[in-house]
C-alpha positions as CSV (number, residue, x, y, z in Angstrom):
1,X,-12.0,-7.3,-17.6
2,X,-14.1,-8.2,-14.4
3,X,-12.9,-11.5,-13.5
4,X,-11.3,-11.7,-9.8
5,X,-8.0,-13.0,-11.4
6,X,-7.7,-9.7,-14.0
7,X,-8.2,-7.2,-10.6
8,X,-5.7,-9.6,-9.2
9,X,-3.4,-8.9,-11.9
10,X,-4.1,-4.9,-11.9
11,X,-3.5,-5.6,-8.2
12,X,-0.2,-6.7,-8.5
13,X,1.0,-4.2,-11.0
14,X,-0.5,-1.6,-8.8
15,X,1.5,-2.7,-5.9
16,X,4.8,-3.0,-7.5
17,X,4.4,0.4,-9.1
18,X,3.5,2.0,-5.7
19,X,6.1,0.0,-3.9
20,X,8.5,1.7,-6.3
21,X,7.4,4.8,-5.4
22,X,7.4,4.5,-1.9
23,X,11.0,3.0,-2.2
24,X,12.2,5.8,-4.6
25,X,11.5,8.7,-2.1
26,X,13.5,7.5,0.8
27,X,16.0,6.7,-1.3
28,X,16.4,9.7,-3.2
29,X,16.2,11.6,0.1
30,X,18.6,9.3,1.6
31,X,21.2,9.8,-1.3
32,X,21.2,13.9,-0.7
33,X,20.9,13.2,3.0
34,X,24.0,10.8,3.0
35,X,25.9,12.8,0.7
36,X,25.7,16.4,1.3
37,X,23.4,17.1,4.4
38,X,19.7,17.4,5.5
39,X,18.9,20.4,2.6
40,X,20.3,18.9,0.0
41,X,18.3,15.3,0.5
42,X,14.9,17.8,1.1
43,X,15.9,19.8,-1.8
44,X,16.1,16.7,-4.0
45,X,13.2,15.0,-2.9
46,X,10.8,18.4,-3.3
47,X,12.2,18.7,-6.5
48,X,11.1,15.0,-7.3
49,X,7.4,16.0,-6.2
50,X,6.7,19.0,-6.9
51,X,7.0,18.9,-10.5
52,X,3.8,16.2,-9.9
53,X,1.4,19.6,-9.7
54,X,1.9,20.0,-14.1
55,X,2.4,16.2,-15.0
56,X,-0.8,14.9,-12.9
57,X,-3.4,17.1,-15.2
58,X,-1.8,16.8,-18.6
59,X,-1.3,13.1,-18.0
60,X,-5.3,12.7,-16.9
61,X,-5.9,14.2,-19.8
62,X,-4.0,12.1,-22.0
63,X,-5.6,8.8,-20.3
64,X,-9.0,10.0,-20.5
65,X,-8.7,10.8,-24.3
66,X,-7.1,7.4,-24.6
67,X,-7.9,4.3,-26.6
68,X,-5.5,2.0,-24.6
69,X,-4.7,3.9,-21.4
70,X,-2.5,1.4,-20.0
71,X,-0.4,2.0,-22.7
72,X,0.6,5.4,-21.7
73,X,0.2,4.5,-17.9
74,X,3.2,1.8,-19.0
75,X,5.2,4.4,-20.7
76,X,5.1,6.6,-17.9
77,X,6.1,4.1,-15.5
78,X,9.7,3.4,-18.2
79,X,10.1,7.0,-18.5
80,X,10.0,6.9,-14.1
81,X,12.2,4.3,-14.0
82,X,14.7,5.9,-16.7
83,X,14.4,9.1,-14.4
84,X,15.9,7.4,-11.4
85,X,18.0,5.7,-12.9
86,X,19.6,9.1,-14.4
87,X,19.3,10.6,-11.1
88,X,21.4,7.8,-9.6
89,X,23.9,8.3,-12.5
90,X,24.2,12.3,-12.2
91,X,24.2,12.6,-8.4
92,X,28.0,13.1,-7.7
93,X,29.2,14.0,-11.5
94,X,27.2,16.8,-12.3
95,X,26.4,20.1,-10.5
96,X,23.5,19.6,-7.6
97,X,21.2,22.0,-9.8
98,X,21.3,20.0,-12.6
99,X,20.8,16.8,-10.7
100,X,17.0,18.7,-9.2
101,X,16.7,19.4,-12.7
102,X,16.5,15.7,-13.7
103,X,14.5,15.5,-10.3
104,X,11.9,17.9,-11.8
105,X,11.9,16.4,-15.2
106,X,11.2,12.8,-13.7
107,X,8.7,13.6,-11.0
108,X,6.5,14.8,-14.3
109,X,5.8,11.4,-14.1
110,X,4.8,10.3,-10.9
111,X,1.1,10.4,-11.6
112,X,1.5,7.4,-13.7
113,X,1.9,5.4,-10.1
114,X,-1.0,6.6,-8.0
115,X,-3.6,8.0,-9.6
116,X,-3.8,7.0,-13.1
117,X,-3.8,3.6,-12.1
118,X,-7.2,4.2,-9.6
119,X,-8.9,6.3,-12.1
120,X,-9.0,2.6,-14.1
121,X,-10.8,0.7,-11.2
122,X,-14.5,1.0,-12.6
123,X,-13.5,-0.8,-16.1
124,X,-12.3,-3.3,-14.2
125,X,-15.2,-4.0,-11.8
126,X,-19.5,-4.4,-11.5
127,X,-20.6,-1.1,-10.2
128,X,-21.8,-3.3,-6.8
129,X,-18.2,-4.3,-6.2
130,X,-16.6,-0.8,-6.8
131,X,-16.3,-0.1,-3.0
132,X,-14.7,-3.3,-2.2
133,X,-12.4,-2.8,-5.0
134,X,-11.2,1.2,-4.2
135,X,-10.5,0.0,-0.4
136,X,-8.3,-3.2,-1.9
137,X,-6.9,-0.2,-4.6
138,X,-5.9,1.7,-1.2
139,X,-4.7,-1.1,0.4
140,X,-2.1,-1.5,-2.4
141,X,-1.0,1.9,-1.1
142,X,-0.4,1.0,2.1
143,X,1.1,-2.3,1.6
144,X,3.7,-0.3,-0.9
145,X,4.0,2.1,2.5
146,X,5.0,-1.0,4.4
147,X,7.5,-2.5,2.1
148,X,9.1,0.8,0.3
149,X,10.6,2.8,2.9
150,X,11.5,-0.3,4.6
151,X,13.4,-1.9,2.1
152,X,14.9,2.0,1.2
153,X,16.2,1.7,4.7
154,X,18.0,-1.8,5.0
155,X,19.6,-1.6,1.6
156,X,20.5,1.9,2.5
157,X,22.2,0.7,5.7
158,X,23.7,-2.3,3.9
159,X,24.6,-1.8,0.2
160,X,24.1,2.5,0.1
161,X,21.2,4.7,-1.6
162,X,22.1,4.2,-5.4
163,X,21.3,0.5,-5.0
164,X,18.3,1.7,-3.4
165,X,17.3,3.9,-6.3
166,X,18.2,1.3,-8.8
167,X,15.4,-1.4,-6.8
168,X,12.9,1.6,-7.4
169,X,13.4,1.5,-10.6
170,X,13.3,-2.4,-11.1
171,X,10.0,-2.0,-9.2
172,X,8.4,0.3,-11.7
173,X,9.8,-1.7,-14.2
174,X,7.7,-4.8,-13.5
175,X,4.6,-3.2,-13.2
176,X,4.5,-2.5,-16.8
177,X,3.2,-5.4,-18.6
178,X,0.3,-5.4,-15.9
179,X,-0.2,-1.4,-17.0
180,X,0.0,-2.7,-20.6
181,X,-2.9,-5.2,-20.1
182,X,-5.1,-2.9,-18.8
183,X,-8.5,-2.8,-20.7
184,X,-9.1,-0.2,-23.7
185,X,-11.6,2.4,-23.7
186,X,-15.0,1.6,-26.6
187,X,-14.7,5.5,-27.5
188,X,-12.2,8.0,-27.0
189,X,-13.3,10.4,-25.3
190,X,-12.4,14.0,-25.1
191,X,-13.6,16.2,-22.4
192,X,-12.2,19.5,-22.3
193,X,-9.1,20.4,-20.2
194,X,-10.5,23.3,-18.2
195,X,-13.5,21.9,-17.2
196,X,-12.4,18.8,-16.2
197,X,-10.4,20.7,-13.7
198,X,-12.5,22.7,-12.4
199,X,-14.6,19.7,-11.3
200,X,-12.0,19.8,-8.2
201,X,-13.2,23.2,-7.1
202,X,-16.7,23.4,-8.7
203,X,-17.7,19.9,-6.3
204,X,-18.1,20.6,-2.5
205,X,-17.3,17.2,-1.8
206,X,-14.0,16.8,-4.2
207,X,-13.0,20.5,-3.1
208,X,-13.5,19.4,0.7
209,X,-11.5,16.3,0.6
210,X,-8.9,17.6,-2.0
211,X,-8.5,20.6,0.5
212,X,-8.3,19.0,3.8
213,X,-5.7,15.9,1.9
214,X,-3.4,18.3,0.6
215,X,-3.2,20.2,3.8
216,X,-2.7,17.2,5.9
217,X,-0.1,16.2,2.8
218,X,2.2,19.3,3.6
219,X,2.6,18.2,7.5
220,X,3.0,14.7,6.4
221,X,5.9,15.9,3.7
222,X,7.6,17.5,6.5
223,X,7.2,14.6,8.4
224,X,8.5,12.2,6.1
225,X,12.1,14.6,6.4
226,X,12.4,14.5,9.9
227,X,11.6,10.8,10.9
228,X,15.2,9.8,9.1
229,X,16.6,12.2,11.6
230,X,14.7,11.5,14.2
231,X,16.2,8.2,13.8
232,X,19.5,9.2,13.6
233,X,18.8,11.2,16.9
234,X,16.7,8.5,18.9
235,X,17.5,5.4,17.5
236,X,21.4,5.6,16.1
237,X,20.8,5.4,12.2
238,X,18.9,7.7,9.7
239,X,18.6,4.4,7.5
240,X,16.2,3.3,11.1
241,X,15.0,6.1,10.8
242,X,13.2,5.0,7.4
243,X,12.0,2.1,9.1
244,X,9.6,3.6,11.8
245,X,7.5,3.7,8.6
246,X,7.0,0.1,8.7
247,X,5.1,0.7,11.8
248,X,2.9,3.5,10.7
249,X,2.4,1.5,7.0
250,X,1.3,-1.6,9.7
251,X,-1.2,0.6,11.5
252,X,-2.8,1.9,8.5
253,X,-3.4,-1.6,6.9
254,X,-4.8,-2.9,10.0
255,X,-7.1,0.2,10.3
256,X,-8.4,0.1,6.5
257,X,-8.8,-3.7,7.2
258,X,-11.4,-3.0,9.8
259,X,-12.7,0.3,8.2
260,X,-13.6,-2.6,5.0
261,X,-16.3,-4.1,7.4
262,X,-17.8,-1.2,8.5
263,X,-20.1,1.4,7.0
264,X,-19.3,4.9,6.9
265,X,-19.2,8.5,5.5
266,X,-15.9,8.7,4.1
267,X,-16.3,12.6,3.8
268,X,-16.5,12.4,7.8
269,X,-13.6,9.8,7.6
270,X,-11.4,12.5,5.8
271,X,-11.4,14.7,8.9
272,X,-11.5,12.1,11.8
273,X,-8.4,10.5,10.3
274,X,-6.9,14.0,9.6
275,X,-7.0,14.3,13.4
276,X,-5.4,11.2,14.4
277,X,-2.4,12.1,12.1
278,X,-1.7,15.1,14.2
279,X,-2.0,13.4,17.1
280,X,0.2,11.3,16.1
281,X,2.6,13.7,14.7
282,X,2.6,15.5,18.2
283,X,3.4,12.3,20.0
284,X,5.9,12.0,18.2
285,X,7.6,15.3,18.4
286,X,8.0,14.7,22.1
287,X,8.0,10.9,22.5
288,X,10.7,10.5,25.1
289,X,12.0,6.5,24.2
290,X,11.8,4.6,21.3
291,X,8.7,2.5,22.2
292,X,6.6,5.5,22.2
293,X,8.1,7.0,19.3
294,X,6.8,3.9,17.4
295,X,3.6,4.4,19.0
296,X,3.2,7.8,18.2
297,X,3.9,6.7,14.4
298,X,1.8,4.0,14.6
299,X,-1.1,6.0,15.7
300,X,-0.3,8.4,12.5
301,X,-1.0,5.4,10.4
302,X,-4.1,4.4,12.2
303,X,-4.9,8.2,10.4
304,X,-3.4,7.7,6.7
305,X,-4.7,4.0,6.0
306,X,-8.6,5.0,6.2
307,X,-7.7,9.0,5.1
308,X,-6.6,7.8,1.3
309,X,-9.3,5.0,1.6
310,X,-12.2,7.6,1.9
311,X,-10.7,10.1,-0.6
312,X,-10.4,7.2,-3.1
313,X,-14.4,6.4,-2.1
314,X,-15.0,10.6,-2.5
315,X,-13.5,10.5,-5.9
316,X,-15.0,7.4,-7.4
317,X,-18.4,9.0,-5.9
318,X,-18.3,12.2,-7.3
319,X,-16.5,12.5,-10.5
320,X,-18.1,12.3,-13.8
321,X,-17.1,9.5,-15.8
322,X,-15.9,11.4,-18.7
323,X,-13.3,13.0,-17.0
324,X,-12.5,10.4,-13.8
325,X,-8.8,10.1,-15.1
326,X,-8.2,13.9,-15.0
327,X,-9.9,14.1,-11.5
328,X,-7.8,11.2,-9.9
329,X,-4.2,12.5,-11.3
330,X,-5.0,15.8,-10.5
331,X,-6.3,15.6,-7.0
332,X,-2.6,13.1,-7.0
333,X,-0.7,16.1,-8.0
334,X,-1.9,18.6,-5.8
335,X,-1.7,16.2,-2.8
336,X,1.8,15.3,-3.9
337,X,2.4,19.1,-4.4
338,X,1.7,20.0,-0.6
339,X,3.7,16.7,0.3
340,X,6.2,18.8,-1.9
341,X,6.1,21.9,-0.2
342,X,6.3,20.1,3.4
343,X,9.4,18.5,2.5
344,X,11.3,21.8,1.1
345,X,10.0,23.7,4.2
346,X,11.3,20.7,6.5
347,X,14.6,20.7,5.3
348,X,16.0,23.8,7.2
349,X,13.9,23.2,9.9
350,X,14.7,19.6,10.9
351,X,18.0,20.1,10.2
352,X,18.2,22.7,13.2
353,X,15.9,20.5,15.4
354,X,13.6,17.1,14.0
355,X,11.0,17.6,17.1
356,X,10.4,21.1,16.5
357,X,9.4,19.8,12.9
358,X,7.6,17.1,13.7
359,X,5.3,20.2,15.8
360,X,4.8,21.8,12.8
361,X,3.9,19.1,10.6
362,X,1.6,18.3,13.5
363,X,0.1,21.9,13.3
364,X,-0.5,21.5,9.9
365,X,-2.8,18.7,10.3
366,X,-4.9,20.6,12.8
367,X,-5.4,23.6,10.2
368,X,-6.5,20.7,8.4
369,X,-9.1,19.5,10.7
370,X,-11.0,22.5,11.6
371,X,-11.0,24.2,8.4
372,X,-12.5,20.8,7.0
373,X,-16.5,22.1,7.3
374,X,-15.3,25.2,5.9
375,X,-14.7,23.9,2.0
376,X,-17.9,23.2,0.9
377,X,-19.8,26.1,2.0
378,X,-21.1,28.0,-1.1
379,X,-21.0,31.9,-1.3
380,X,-24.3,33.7,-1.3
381,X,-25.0,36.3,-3.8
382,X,-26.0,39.7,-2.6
383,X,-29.5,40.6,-4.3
């Protein structure tokens, strides 16, 4: 499966599944938000994630021991859809705990959306062309970025968040009879659980990236909590709040469309973009009208596009073959772990004051930044 018009069809069901996604988590925060407050909508949408941390290595796993792994990427996509679709259902009938219980039980499968589907790129492609193909992979993720929250906040504003969550689902939907499609493996293969995850810390160059992404991944998780407020506050509408990711999802394409022409050292990429994010994130915490809000947002983009591009490049560089599907979800469930954490930590936070968490998140991303050296330096034994 190397042809340009079988990528393009991966492509496709890539980008629906990650639109999905990126429609899903505005709209599940927006149903709590709309409904019952800030903490609530945070609380939901943590619980969502978090649960990402167990289902990315068990479901790596799973594919790299797989025959036909887009056959269990495509039943993990149904099961996501079902999920939201339950959530939708429960949110308003049942008690709130049992509601971040479905939550949980749904964002199991997330993995099935990012990183299973990237861990399949080298079947698809010559070994000469895998670059070109991981930056159009990440490009899916961004155009997903653009589209998602975007839509999540018009039919929010128009037709309320349970449509949303039901378009999520429809998403996910159609991306699986691209999943199903998806070449076989010759042999099954059958690495062995531990060590294949230990290949995250045993690697200076997957622990570095991993590290520095997941810490950047709890600022932007806070983020992602306060800019509906900060809408609300600046603009006039939570739901336009959700839009000023249109801008930073613009901004990120149009930096990973120039990064494609250039060569670089994604490793380096990791921490320069890591920067601009809280630069970006500081901006704006203090942005003082709405054209420089979208600025400061923007310029957070002009960080994330080329960030997930070079961790993708990191990842296809450095992990074994045997094991690639385990790397990619699990490095995707740790990231979407410290997304996770940011969110339940911004809840309380941005509900008391948005700018003061858009600081923090900003904080975050400097931790991020200098500590970035610091993850591969090996230990010397004492003789």
């Amino acid at each position: 499966m190397t042809s340009r018009y079988k990528f393009a069809a991966y492509l496709t069901g890539a980008a629906a599944a990650r639109t999905g996604d990126e429609l899903s988590s505005p709209a599940v925060l927006l149903l709590g938000v709309g409904a019952s407050g800030a903490v609530a909508g945070s609380t939901l949408l943590a619980g969502l994630t978090v649960s990402a941390a167990v289902g990315g290595p068990l479901l790596g796993a799973v594919l790299d021991r797989s025959r036909a792994p887009g056959r269990v990427l495509a039943m993990g996509l149904i099961g996501y859809a079902t999920g939201l679709a339950a959530i939708t259902a429960a949110f308003g009938e049942v008690p709130f705990a049992l509601v971040v219980g479905i939550a949980v039980v749904t964002g199991l499968l997330a993995p099935a959306i990012g990183g299973g589907w990237t861990a399949q790129v080298p079947a698809l492609v010559p070994a000469e062309k895998l670059g070109r193909a991981s930056m159009l992979d990440a490009m899916t993720f961004t155009v997903a970025a653009l589209v998602g929250p975007g839509l999540a906040g018009v039919l929010a504003a128009t037709a309320g968040a349970p449509v949303a969550m039901i378009v999520a689902g429809v998403l996910a939907l159609v991306a699986v009879p691209f999943a199903w499609r998806l070449p076989g493996n010759g042999e099954q293969r059958r690495p062995r659980f531990r060590e294949a995850a230990m290949v995250l810390v045993r690697n200076p160059a997957l622990r570095q990236s991993t590290a520095t992404s997941t810490l950047s991944c709890v600022g932007i998780g806070m983020a992602f909590v306060c800019y509906p407020l900060i809408g609300e506050q600046r603009l006039g509408s939570a739901g336009y709040g959700t839009l000023l990711l249109i801008g930073l999802s613009v901004a990120s394409l149009l930096a990973n469309t120039v990064l494609s022409r250039q060569s670089y050292s994604p490793d380096r990429v990791v921490q320069l973009s890591t920067v601009a994010i809280g630069i970006g994130l500081a901006g704006a915490a203090v942005a003082p009208n709405a054209v420089l809000l979208v600025a400061a947002v923007a310029l957070t983009g002009i960080g994330e596009g080329p960030q997930l591009a070079s961790l993708f490049a990191v990842r296809h560089r450095e992990a074994p073959p045997e094991m690639r599907a385990q790397v990619f979800t699990t490095a995707a469930s740790i990231k979407i772990a410290g997304i996770a954490l940011g969110n339940a930590v911004a809840g309380p936070l941005a509900a008391c004051s948005p700018a003061a968490g858009l600081a923090a998140a900003a904080g975050t991303q400097v931790v991020a930044a200098v500590a970035h050296p610091l993850w591969t330096v090996r230990k010397q034994r004492v003789r």
